[in-house]
PDB file of the backbone (N, CA, C, O) and the ligand in Angstrom, with CONECT records:
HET     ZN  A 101       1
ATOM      1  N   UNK A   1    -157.213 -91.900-134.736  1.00  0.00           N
ATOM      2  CA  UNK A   1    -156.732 -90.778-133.917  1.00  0.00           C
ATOM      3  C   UNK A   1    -156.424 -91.250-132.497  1.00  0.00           C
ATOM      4  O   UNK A   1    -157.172 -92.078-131.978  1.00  0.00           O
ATOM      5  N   UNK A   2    -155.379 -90.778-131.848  1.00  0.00           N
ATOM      6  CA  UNK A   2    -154.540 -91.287-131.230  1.00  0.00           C
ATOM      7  C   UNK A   2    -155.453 -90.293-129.385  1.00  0.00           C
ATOM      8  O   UNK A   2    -156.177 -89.298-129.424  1.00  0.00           O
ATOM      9  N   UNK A   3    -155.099 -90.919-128.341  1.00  0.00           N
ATOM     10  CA  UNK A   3    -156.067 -90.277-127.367  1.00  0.00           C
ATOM     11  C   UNK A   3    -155.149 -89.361-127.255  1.00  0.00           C
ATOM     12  O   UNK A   3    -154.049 -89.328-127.805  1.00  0.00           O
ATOM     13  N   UNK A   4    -155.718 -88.463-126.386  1.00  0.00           N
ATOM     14  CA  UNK A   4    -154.869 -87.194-125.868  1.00  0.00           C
ATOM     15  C   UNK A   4    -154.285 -87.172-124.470  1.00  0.00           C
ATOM     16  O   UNK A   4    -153.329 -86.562-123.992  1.00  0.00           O
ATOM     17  N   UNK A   5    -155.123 -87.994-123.988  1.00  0.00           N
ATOM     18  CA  UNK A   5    -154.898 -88.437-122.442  1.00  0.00           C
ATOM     19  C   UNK A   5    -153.734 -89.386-122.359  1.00  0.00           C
ATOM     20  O   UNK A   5    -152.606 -89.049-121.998  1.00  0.00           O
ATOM     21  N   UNK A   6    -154.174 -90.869-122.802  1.00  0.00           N
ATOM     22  CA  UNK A   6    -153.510 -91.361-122.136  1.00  0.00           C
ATOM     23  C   UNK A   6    -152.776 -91.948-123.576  1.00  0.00           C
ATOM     24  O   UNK A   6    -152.272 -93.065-123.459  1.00  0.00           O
ATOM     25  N   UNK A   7    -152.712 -91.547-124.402  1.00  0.00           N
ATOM     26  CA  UNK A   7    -152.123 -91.686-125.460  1.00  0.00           C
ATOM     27  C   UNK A   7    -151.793 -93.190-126.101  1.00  0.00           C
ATOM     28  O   UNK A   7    -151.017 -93.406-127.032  1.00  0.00           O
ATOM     29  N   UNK A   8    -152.378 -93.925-125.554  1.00  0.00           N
ATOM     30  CA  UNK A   8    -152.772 -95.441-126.105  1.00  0.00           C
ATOM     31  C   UNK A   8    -153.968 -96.043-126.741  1.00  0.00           C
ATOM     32  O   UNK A   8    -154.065 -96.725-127.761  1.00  0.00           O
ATOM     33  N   UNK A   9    -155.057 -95.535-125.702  1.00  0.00           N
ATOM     34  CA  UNK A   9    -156.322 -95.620-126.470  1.00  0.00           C
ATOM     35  C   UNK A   9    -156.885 -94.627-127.935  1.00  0.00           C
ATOM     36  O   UNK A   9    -156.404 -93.548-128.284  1.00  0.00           O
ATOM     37  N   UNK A  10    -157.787 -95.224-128.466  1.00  0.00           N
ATOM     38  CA  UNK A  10    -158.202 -94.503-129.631  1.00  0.00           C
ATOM     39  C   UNK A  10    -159.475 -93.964-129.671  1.00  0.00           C
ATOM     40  O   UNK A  10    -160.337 -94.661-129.135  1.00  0.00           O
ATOM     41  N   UNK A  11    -159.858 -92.840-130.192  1.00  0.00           N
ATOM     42  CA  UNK A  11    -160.979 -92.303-129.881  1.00  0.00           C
ATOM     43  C   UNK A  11    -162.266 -92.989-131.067  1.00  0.00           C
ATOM     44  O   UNK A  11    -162.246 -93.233-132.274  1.00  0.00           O
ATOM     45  N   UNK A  12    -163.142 -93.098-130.153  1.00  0.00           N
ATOM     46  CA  UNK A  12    -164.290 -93.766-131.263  1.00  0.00           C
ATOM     47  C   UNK A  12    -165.471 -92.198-131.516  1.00  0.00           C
ATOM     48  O   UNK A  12    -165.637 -91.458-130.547  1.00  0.00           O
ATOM     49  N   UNK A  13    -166.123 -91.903-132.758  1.00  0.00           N
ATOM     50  CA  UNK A  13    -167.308 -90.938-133.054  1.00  0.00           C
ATOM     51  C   UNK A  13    -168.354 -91.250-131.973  1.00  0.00           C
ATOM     52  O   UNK A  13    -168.582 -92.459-132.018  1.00  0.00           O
ATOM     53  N   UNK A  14    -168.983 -90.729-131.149  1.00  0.00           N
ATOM     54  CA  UNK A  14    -170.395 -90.806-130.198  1.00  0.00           C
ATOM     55  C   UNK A  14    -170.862 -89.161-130.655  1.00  0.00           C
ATOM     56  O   UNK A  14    -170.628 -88.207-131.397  1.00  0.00           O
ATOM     57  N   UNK A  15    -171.738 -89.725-129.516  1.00  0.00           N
ATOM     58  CA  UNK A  15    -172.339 -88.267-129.181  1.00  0.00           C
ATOM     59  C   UNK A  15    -172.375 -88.298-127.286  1.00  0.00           C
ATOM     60  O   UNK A  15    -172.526 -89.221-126.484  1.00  0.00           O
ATOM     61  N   UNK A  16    -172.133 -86.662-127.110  1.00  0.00           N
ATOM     62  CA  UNK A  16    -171.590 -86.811-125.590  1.00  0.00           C
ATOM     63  C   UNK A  16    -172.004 -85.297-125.163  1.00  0.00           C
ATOM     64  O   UNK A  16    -171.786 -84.287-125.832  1.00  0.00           O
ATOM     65  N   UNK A  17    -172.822 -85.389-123.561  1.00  0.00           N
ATOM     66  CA  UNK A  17    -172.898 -84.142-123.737  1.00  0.00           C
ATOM     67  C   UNK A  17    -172.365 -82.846-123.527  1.00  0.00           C
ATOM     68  O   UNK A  17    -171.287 -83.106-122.991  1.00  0.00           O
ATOM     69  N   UNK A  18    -172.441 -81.679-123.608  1.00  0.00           N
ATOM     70  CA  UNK A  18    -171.344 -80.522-123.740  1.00  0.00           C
ATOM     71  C   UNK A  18    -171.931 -79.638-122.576  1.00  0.00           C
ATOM     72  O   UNK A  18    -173.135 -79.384-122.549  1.00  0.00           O
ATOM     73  N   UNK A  19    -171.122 -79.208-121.682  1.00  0.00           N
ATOM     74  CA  UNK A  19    -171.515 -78.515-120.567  1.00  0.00           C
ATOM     75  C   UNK A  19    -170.845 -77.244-120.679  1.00  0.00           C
ATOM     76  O   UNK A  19    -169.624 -77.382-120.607  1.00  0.00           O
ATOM     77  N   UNK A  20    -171.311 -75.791-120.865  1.00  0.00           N
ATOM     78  CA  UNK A  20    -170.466 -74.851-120.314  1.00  0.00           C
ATOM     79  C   UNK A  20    -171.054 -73.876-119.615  1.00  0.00           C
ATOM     80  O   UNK A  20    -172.242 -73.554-119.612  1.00  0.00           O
ATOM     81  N   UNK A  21    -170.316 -73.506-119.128  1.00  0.00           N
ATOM     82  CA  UNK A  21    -170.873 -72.558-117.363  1.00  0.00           C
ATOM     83  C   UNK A  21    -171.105 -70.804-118.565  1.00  0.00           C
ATOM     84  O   UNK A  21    -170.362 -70.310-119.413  1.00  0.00           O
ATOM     85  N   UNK A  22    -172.238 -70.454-118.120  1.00  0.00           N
ATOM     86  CA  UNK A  22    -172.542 -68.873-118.628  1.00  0.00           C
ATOM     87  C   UNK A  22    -172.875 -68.342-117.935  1.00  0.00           C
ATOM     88  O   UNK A  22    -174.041 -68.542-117.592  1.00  0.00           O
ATOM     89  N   UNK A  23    -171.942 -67.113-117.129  1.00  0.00           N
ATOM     90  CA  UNK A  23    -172.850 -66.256-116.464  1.00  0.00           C
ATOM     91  C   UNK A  23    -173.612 -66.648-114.928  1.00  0.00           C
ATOM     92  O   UNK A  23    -174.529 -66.105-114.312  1.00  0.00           O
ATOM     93  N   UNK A  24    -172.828 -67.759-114.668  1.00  0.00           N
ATOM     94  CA  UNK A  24    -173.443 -68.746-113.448  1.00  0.00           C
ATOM     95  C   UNK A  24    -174.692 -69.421-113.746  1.00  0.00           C
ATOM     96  O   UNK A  24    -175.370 -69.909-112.842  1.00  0.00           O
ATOM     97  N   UNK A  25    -175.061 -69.479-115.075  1.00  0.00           N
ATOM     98  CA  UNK A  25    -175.581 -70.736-115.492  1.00  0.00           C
ATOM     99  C   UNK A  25    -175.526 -71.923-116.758  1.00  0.00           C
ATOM    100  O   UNK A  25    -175.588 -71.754-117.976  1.00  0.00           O
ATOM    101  N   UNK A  26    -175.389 -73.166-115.963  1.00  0.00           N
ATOM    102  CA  UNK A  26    -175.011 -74.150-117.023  1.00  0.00           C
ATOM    103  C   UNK A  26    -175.980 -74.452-118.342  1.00  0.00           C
ATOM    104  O   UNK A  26    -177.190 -74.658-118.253  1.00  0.00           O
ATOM    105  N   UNK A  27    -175.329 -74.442-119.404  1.00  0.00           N
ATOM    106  CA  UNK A  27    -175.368 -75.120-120.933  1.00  0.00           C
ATOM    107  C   UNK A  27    -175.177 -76.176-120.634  1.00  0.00           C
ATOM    108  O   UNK A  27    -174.350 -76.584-119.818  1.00  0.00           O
ATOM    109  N   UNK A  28    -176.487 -77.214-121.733  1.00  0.00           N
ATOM    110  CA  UNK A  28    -176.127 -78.135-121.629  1.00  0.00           C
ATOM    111  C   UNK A  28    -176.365 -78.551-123.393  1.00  0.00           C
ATOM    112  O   UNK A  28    -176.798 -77.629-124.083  1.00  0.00           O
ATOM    113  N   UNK A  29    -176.126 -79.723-124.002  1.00  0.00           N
ATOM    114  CA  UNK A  29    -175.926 -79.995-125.144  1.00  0.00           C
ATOM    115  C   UNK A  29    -175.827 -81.349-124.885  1.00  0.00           C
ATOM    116  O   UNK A  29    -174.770 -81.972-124.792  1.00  0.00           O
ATOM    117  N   UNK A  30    -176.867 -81.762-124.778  1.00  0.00           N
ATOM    118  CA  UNK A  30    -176.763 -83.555-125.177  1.00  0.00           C
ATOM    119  C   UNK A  30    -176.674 -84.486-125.717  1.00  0.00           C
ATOM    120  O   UNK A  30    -176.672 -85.707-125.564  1.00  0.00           O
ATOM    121  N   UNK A  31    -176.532 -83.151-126.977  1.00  0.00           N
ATOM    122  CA  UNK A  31    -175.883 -84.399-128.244  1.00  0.00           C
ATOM    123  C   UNK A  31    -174.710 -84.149-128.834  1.00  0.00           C
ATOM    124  O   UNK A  31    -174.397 -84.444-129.988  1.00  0.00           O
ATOM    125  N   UNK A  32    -173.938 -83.495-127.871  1.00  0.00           N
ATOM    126  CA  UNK A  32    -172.477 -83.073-129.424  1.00  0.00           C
ATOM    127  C   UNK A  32    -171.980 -84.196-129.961  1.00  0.00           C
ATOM    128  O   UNK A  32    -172.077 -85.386-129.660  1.00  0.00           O
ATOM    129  N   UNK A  33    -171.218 -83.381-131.135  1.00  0.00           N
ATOM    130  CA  UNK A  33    -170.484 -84.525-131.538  1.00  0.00           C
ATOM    131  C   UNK A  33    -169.229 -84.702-131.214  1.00  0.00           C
ATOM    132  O   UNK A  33    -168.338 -83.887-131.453  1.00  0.00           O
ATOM    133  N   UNK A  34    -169.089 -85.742-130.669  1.00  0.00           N
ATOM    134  CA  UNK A  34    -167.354 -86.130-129.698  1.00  0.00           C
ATOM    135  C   UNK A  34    -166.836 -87.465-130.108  1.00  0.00           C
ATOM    136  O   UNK A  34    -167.538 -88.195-130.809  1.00  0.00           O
ATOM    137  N   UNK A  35    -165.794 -87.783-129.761  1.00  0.00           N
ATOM    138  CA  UNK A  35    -165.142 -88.538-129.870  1.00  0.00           C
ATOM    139  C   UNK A  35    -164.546 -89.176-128.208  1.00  0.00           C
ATOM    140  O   UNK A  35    -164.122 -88.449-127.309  1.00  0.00           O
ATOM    141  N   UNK A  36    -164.690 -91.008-128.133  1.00  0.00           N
ATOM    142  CA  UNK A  36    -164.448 -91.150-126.551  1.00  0.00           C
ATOM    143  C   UNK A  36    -163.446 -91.762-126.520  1.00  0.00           C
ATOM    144  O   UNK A  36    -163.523 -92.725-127.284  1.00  0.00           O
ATOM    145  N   UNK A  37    -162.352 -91.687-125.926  1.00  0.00           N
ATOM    146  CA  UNK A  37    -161.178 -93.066-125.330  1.00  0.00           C
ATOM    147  C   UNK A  37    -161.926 -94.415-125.588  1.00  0.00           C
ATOM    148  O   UNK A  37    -163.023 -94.585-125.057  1.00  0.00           O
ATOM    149  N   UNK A  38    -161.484 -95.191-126.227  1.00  0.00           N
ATOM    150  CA  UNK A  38    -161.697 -96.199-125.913  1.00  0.00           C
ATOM    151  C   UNK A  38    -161.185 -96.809-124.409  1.00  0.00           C
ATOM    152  O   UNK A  38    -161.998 -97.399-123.697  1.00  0.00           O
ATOM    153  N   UNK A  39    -160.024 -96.653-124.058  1.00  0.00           N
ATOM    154  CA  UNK A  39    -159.295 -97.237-122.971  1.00  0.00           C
ATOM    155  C   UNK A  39    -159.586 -96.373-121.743  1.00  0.00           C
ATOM    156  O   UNK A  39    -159.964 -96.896-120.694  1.00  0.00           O
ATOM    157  N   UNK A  40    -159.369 -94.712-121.897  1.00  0.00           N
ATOM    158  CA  UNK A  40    -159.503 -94.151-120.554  1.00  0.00           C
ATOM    159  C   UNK A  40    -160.647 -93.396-120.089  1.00  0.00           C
ATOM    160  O   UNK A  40    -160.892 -92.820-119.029  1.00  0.00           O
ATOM    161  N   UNK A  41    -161.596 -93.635-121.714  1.00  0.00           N
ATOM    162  CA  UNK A  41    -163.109 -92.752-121.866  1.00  0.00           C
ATOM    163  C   UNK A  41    -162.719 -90.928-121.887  1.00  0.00           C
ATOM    164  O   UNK A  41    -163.473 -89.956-121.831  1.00  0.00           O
ATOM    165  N   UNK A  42    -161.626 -91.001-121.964  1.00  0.00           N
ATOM    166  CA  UNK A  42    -161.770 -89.214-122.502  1.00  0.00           C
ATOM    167  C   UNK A  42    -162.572 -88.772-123.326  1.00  0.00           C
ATOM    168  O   UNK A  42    -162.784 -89.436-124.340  1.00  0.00           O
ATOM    169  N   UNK A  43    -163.037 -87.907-123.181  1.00  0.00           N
ATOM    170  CA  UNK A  43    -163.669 -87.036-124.277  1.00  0.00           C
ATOM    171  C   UNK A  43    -163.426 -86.187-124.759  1.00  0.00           C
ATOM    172  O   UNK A  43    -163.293 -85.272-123.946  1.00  0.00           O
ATOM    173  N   UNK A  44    -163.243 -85.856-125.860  1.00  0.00           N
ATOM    174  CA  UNK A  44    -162.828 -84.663-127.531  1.00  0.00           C
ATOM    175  C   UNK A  44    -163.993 -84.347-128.311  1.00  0.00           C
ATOM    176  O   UNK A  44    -164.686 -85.312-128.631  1.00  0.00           O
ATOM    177  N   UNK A  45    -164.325 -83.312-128.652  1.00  0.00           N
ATOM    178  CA  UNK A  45    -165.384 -82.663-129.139  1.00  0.00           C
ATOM    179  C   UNK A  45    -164.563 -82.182-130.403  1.00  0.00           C
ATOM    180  O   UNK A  45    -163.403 -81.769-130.396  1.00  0.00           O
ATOM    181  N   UNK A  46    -165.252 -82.294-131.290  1.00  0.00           N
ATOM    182  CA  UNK A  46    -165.054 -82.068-132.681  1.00  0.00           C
ATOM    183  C   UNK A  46    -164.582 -80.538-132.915  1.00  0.00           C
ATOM    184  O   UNK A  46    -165.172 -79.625-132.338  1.00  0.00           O
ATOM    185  N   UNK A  47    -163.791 -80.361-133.548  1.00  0.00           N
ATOM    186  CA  UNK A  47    -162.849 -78.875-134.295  1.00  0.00           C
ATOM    187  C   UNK A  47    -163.721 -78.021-134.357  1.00  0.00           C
ATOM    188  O   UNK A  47    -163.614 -76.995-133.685  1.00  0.00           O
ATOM    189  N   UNK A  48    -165.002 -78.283-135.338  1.00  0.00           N
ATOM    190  CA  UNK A  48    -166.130 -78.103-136.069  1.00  0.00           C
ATOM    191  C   UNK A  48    -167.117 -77.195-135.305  1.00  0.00           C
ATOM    192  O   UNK A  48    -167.549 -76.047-135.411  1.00  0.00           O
ATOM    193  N   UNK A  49    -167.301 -78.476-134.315  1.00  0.00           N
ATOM    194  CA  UNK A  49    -168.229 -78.726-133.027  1.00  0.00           C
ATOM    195  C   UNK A  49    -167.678 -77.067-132.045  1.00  0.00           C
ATOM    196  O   UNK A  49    -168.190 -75.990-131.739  1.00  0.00           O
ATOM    197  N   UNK A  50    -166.877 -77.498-131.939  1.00  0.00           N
ATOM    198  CA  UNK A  50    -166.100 -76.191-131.059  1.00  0.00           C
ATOM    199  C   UNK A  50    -166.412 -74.910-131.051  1.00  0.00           C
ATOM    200  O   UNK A  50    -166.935 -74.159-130.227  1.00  0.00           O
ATOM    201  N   UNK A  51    -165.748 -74.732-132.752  1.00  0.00           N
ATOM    202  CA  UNK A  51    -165.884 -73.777-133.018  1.00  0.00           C
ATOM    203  C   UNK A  51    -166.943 -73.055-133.179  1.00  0.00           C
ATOM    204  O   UNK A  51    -166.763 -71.912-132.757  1.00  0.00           O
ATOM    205  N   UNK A  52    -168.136 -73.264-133.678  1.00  0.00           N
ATOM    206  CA  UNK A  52    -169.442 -73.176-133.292  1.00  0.00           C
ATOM    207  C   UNK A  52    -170.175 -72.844-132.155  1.00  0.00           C
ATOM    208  O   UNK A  52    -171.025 -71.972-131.973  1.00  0.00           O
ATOM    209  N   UNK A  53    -169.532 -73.992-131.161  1.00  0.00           N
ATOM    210  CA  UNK A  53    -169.449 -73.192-129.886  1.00  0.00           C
ATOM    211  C   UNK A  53    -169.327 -71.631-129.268  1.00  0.00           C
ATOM    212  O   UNK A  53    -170.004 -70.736-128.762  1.00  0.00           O
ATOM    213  N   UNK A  54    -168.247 -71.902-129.597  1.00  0.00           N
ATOM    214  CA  UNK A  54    -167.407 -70.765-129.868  1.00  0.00           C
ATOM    215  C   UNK A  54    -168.104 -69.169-130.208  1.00  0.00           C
ATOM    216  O   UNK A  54    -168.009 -68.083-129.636  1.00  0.00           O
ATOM    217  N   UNK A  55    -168.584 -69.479-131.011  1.00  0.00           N
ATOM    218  CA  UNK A  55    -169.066 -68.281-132.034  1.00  0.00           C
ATOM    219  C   UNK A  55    -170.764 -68.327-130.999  1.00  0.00           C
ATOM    220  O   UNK A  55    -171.166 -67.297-130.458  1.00  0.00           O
ATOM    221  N   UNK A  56    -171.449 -69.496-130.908  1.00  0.00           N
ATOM    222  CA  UNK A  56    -173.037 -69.205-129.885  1.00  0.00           C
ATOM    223  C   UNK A  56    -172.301 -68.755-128.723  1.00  0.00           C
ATOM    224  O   UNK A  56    -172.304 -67.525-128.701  1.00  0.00           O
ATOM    225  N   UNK A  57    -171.602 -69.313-127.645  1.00  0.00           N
ATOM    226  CA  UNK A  57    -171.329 -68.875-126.769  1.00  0.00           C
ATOM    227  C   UNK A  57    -170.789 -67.282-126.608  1.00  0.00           C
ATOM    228  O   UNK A  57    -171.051 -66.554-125.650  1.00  0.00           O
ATOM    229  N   UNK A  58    -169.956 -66.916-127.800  1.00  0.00           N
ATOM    230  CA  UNK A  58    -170.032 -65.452-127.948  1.00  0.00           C
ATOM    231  C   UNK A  58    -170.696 -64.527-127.679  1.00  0.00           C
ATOM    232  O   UNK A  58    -170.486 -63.579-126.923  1.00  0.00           O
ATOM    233  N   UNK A  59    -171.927 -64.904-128.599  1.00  0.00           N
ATOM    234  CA  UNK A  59    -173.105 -64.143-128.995  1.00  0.00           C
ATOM    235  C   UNK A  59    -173.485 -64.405-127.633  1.00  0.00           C
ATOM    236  O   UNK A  59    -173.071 -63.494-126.915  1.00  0.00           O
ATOM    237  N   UNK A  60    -173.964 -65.083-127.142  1.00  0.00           N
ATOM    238  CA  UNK A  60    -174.647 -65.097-125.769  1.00  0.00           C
ATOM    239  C   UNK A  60    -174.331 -63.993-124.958  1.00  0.00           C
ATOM    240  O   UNK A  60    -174.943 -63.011-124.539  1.00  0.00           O
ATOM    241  N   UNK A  61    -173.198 -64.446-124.860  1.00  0.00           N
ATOM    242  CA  UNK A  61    -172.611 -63.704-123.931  1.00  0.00           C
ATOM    243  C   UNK A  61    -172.852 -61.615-124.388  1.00  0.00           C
ATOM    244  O   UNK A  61    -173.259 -60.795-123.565  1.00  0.00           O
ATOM    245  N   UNK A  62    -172.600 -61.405-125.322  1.00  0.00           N
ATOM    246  CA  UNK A  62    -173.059 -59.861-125.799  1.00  0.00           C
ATOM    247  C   UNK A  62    -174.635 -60.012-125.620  1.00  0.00           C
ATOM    248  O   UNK A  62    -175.236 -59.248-124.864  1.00  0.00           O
ATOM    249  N   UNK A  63    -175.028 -60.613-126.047  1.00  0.00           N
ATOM    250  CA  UNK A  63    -176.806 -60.433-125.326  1.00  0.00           C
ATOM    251  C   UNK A  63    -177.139 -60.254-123.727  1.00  0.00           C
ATOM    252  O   UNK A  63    -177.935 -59.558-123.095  1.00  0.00           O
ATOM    253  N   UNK A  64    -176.423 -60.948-123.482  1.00  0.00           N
ATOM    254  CA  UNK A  64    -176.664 -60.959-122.082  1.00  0.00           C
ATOM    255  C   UNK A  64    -176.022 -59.664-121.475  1.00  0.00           C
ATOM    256  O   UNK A  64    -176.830 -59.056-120.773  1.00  0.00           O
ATOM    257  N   UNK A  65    -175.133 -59.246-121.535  1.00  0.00           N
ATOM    258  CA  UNK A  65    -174.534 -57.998-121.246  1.00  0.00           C
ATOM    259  C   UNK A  65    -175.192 -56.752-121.509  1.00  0.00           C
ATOM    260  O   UNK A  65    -174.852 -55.700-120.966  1.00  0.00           O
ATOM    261  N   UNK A  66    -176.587 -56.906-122.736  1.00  0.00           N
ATOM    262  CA  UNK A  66    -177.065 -55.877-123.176  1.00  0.00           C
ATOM    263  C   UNK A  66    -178.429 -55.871-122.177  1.00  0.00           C
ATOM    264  O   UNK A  66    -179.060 -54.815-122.201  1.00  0.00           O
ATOM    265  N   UNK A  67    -178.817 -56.669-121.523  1.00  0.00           N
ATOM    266  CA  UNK A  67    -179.512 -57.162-120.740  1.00  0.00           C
ATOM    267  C   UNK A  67    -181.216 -58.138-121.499  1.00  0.00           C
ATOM    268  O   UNK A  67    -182.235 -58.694-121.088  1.00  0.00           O
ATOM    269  N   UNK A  68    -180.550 -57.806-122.732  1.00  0.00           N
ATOM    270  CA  UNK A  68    -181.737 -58.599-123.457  1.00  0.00           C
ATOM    271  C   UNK A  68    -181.610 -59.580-124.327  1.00  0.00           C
ATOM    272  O   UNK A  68    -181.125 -59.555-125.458  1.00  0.00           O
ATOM    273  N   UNK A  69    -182.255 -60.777-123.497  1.00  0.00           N
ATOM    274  CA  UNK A  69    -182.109 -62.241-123.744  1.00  0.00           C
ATOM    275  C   UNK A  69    -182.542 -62.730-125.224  1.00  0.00           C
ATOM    276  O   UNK A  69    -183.761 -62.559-125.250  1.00  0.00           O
ATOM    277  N   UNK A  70    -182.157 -63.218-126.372  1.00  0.00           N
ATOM    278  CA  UNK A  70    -182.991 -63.692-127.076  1.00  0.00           C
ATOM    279  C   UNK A  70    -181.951 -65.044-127.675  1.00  0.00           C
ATOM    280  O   UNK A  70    -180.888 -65.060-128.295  1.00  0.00           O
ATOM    281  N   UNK A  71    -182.977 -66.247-127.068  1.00  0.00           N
ATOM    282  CA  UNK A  71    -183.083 -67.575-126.839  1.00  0.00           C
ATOM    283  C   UNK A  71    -182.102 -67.772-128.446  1.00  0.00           C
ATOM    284  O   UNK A  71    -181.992 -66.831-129.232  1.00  0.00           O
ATOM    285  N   UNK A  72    -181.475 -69.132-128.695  1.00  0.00           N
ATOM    286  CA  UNK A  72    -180.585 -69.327-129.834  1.00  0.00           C
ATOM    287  C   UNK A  72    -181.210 -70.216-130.325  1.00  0.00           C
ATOM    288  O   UNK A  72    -180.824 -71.316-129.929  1.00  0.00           O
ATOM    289  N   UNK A  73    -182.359 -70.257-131.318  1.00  0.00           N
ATOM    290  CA  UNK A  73    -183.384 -71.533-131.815  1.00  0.00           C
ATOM    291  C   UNK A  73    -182.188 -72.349-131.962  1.00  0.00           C
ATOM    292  O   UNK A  73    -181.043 -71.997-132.246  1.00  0.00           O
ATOM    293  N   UNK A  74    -182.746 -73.705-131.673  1.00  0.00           N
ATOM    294  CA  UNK A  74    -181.944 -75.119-131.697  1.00  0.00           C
ATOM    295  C   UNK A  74    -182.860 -75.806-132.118  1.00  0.00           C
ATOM    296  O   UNK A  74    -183.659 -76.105-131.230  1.00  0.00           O
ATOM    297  N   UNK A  75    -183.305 -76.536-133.975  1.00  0.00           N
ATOM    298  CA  UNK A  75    -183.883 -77.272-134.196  1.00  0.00           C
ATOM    299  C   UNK A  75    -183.675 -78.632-133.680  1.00  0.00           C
ATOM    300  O   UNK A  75    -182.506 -78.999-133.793  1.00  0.00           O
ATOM    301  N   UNK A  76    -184.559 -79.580-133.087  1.00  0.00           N
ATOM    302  CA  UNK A  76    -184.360 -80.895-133.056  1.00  0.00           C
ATOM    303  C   UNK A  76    -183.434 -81.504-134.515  1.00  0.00           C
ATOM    304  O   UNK A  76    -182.250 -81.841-134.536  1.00  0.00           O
ATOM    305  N   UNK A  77    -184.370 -81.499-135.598  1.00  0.00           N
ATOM    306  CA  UNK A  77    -184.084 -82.114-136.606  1.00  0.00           C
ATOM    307  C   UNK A  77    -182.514 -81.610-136.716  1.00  0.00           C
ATOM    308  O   UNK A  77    -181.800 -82.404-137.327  1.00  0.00           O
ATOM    309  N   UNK A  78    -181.988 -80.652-136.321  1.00  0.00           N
ATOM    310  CA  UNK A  78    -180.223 -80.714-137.380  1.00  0.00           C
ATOM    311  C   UNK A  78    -179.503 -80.899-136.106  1.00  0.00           C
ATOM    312  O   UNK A  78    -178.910 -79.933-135.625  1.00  0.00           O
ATOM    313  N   UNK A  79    -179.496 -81.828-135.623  1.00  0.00           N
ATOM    314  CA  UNK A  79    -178.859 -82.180-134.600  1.00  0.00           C
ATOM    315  C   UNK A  79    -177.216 -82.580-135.246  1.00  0.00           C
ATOM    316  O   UNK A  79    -176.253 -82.508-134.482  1.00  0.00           O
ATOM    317  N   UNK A  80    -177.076 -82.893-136.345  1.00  0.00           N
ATOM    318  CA  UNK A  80    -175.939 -83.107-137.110  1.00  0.00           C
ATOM    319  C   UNK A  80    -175.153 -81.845-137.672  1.00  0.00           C
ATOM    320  O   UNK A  80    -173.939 -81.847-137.872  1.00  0.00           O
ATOM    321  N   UNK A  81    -175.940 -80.846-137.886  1.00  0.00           N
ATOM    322  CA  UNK A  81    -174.908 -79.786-138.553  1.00  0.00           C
ATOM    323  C   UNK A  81    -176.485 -78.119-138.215  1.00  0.00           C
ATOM    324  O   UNK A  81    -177.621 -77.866-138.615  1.00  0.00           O
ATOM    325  N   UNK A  82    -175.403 -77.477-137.235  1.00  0.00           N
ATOM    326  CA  UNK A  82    -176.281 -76.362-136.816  1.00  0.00           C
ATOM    327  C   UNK A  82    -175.859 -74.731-138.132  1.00  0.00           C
ATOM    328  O   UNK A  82    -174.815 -74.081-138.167  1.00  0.00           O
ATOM    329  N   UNK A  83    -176.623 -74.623-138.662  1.00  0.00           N
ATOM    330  CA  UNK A  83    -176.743 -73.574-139.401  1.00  0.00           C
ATOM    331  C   UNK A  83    -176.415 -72.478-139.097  1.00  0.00           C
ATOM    332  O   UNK A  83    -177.384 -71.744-139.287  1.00  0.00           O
ATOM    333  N   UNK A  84    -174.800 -71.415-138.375  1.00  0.00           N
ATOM    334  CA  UNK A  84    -175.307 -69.906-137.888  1.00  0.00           C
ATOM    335  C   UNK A  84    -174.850 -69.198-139.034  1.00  0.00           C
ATOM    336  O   UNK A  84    -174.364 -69.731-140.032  1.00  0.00           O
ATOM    337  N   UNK A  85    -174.997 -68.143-138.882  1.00  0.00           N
ATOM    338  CA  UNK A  85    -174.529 -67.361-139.661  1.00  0.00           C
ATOM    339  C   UNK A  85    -173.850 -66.026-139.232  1.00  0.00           C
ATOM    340  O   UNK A  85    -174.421 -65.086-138.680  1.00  0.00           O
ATOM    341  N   UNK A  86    -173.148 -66.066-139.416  1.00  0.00           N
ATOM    342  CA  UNK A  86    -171.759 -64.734-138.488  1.00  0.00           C
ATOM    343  C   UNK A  86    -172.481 -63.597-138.994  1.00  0.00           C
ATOM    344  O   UNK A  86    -173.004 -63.420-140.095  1.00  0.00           O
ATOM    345  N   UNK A  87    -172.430 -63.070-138.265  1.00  0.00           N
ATOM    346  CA  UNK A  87    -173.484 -61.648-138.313  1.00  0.00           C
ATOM    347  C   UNK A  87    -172.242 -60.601-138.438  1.00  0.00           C
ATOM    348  O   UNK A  87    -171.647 -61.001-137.437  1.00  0.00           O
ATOM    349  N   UNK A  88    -171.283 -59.388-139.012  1.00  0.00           N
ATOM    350  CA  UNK A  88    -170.898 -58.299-139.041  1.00  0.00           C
ATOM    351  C   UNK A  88    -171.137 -57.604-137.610  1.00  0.00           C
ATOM    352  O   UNK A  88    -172.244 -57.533-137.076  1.00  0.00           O
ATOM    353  N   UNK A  89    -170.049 -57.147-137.113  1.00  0.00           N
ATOM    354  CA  UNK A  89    -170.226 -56.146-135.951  1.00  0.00           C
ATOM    355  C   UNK A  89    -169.728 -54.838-136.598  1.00  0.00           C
ATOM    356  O   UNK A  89    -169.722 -53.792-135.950  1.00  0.00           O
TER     357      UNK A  89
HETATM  358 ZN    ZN A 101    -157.428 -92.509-123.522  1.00  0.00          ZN2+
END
């Protein structure tokens, strides 16, 4: 896979960590799974990875709005593949 940046280098599998701003406070994720430039060190986070994102960061965000917090268990052990399950609204 071809970089996105600088479009010469190639991206290698790591793990890298994922930062996103909530609410004026930072997420952090120190292990996603990404992909780095070899040549310019960009970083790409997995389709997968994203989307997942995607869907916790959601939910967060409606909790928090309701004013009641409840934490998103994050096992150590599945650091490779996080289990949610889309809940029906
Ligand atoms: Zn690059």
């Amino acid at each position: 896979m071809k970089c996105q940046q600088c479009q010469i280098g190639r991206y290698h599998t790591t793990k890298a960590p994922f930062l996103h701003k909530l609410n004026g406070q930072i997420m952090v994720l120190p292990d996603a799974p990404a992909f780095t430039c070899d040549i310019c060190g960009h970083t790409a986070y997995t389709d997968s990875f994203l989307h997942r994102m995607e869907f916790l960061i959601d939910r967060m965000e409606d909790v928090d709005s309701t004013g009641s917090y409840k934490p998103v268990k994050l096992s150590p052990n599945e650091k490779t593949g996080w289990q949610t399950t889309r809940r029906s609204r």
